[in-house]
N, C-alpha and C positions, 0 to 999 in steps of 0.2 A: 398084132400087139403094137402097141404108140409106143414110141423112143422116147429119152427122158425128154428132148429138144419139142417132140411134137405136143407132150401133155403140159411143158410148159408152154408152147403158144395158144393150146384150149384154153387153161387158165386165164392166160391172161386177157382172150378174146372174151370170157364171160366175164371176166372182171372190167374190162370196158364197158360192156353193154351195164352192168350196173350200176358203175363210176354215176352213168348218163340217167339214167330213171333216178339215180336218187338224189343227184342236184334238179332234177325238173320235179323233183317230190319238194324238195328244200322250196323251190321256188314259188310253185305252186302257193304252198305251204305261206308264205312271208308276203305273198298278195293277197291272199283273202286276209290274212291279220291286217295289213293294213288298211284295206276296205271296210275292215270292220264286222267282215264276214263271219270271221272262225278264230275262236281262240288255239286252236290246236296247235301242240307243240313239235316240231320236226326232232323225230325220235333218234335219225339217222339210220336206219333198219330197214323204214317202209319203201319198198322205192314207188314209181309209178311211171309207167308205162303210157306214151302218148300214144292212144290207136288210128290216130289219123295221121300218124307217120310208120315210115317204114325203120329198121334199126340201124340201116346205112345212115339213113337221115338223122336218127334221133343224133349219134355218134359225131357226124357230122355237126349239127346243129351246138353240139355239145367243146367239140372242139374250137368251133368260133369264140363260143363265149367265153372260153378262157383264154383266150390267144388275141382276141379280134376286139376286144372291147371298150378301146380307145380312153380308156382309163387309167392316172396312174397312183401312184401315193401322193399325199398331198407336201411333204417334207421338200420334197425336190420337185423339179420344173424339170421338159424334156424339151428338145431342138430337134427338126432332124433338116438336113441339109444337103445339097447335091452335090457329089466331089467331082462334078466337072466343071459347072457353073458359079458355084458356093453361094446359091440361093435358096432361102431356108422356105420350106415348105409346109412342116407341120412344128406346131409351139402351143404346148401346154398352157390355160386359161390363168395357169398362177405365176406363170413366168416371169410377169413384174418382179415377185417377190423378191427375187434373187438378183433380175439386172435390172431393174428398177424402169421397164419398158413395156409398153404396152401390146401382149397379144397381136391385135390388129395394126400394130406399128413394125412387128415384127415380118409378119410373114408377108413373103417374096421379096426381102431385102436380101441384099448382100453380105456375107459376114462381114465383110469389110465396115458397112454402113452401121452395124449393130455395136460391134468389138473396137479394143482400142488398135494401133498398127500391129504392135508387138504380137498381142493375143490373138489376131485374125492369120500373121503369120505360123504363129506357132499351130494352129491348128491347120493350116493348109501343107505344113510341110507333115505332119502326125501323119496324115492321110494319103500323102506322098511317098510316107516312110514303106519298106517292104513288114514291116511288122507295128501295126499301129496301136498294139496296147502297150508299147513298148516305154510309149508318152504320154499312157496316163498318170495322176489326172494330171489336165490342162489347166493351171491358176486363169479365171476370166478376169477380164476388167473390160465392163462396158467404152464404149466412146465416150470422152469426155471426162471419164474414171479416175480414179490412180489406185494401187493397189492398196494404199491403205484403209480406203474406202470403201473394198469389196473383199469379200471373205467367200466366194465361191469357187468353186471347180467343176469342170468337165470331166466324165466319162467317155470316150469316143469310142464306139462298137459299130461295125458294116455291119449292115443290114441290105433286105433284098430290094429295100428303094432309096437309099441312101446312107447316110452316112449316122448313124443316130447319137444324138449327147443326150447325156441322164448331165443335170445339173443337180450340186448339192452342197448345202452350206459346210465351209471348213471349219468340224468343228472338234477335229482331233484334238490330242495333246500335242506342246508344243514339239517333243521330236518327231513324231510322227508327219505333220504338218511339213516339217523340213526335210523328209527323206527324198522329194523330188527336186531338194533344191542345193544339194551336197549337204559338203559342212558334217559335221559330229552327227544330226540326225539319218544320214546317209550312211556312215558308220556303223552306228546302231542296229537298222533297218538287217543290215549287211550280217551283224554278229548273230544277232537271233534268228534268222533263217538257217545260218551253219552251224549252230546248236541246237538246233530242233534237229534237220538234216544227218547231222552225225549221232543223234540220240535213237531216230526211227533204222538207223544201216546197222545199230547196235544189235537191235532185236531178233529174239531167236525164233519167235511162231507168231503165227497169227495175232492171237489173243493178246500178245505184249505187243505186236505192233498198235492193234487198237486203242489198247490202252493207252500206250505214247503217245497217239496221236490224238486224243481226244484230251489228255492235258496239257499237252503243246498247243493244240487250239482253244484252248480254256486260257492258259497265259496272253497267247497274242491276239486275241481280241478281245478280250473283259468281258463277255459273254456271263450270265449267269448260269447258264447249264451249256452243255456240248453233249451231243452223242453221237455215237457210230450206230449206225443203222444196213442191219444184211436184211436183203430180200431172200427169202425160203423158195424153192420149185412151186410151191402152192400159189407164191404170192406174198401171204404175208411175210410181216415182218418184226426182227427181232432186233432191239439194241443190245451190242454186243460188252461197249464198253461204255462210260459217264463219267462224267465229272463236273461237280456244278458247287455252288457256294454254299458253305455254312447257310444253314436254314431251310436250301431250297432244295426240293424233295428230288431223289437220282432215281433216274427209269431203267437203269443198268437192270438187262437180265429180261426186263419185260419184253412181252411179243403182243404183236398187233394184228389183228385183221385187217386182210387184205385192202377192204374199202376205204380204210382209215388215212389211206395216200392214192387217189387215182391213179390205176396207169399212166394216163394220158400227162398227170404230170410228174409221175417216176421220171417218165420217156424223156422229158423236155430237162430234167436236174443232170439224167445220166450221159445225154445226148449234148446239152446247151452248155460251153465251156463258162458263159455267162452269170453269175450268179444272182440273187435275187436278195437282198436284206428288206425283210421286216420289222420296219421301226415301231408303228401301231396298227394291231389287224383292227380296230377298231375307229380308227381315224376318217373322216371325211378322204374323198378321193377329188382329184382334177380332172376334167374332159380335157380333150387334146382336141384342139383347130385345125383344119386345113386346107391350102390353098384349092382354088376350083380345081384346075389341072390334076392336084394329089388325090380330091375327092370322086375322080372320076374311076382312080383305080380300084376303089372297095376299102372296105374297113381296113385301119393299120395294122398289120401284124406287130404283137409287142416282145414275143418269146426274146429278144437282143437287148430289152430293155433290165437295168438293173430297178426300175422303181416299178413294174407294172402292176395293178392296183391287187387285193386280196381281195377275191369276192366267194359269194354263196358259203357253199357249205365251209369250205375252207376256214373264211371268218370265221362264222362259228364256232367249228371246231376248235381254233387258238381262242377264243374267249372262251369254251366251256372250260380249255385245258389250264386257261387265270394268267395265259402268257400275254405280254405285248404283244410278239414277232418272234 
């Protein structure tokens, strides 16, 4: 007789293997439409099965393309760079947008040569530091720059080839914008963290902690909906609590089939301290460049990155369900 531990890892082993058949069914699926081949509509249900692979491989094959496919969101630009040398190696094709530099001007420079003094130090000491998201984000100012000029910031996340920065326009409100920088917005920053904090140690079960904290994080991110989401022994899953704006419809209560979230990327939400924001599942994506040396190691892994792009079934999925992100 299987233990609860063992018929949870069955589950979830076939829920991988179909995670994989039914993005390569999606896939499939979105090639012949574009060829012109087949109208037919990706149900989410059908999966398919490649016979001239094995299911290590299919899984495998599976897991690159969400991890490996050097693609990111188009909002933000990525860096990634060496914290021993601080020569940058790989740089997202839209990178101009934000330091107003060229790609190919970029890679295998020095931070030094890219950034202004201030901003080359403050990232070289972040990286230095024993805890480096301690100094996110980083305010950029190109060479040549001045701050008032540039309205960017770095993310800096180690990763297993470097040191990697997600770029992204500043485009908070103004206290939020100044929590990095003292002053009343640092204050602020500082109040709402210890009354959320002291409103979740209030709670007496489960359920009210949910609750709490699904509109604690409805208040401090503006988010139009929030939910808590528990994984069942089966797999699926249930939102336990919600909380979303006037108009817009609450999933409180609902439960979801298993398929509806890949393992593969539960694994990488429940495992990767990292998070991911989805600005548009539907937006154009950026390819990522990189130096010969970097290309030699294999495709870049992106799980470290906060902008890594939304592809297959995924997209879909948030355009069937009418959200941005």
């Amino acid at each position: 007789m299987k233990t609860v531990a063992q018929e949870r890892l069955a589950a979830q082993k076939m829920q991988e293997v179909e995670d994989a058949h039914l993005e390569q069914s999606f896939l499939s699926i979105a090639e012949a439409q574009k060829d012109g081949k087949s109208t037919a509509v990706f149900d989410g249900k059908t999966p398919l099965k490649d016979e001239s692979m094995t299911t290590e491989e299919e899984l495998e094959r599976f897991s690159r393309q969400q991890t490996h496919n050097e693609l990111i969101q188009r909002h933000g630009a990525l860096l990634m760079f060496s914290p021993v040398t601080w020569e940058i190696s790989c740089a997202s094709e839209n990178v101009h947008l934000l330091l107003e530099t060229e790609t190919s001007d970029i890679i295998g420079k020095n931070l030094d040569d890219v950034f202004d003094e201030e901003t080359a130090k403050k990232l070289k000491d972040a990286v230095g530091s024993s805890v480096l998201s301690l100094h996110n984000p980083v305010h950029l100012v190109p060479k040549g720059g001045t701050i008032s000029q540039h309205n960017s910031v770095g993310i800096l996340r180690n990763s297993e080839r470097g040191i990697m920065m997600d770029i992204e326009p500043e485009t908070y409100g103004e206290n939020v914008a100044t929590w990095k920088r003292g002053g009343e917005g640092e204050i602020l920053c500082h109040r709402i963290a210890v009354s959320s904090f002291h409103k979740l140690e209030d709670t007496q079960d489960v359920a009210s902690l949910c609750s709490t904290m699904a509109e604690e994080m409805f208040i401090i991110t503006g988010y139009d909906r929030v939910m808590i989401y528990y994984f069942h022994e089966d797999q699926h899953g249930e939102v336990l609590a919600a909380r979303s704006k006037h108009g817009v419809e609450s999933y409180g209560g609902l439960h979801w089939p298993a398929t509806d979230l890949p393992q593969f990327s539960r694994n990488v939400l429940l495992k990767n301290n990292e998070p991911r924001t989805i600005v548009d599942a539907s937006a154009k994506t950026a390819n990522i460049l990189m130096s010969e040396e970097e290309q030699t190691l294999g495709p870049l892994p992106l799980t470290k990155s906060g902008l890594r792009a939304v592809l297959g079934c995924h997209s879909e999925y948030l355009k069937n369900m009418g959200v941005a992100g």
